[in-house]
N, C-alpha and C positions, 0 to 999 in steps of 0.2 A: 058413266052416265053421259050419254051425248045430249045437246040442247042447242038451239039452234033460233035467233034472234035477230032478226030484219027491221033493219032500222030505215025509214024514210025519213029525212030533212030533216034530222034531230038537231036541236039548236040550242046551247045551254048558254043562259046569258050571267048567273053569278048561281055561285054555290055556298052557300053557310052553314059548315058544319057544325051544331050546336053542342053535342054531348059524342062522345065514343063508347060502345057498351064494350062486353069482353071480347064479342067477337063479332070485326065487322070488317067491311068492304066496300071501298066507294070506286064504282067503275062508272066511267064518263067515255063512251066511244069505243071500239072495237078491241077484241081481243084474241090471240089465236090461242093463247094459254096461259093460265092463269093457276101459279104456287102461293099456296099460303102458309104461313109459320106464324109461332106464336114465342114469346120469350117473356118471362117473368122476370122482375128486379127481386121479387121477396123470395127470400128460401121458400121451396112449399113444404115445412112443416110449419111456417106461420100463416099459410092458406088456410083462412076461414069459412066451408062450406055449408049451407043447409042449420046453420044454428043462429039463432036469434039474439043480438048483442046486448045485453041486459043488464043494469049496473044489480048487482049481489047487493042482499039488504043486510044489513046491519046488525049484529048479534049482538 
């Protein structure tokens, strides 16, 4: 994928980054190329996908 981004008098006076999702990217100003990687701390057999956390009810 090429892509191609012209910037005039871009001026960034403060940046606040409030929350980080799973996958993100903050680019401020030029770039000739750009690698992304990803690295987990939790084994992923304790990744929880697609299922809804619920406490079990009480028998």
């Amino acid at each position: 994928m090429k892509f191609q981004v012209i910037n005039h008098d871009l001026s960034i006076g403060d940046l606040k980054i409030v929350g980080v999702s799973i996958s993100s990217l903050v680019l401020v100003g030029d770039a000739g190329h750009i690698a992304l990687a990803a690295a987990f701390d939790t084994p992923p057999e304790t990744l929880t996908v697609g299922t809804a956390l619920v406490p079990l009810s009480v028998v």
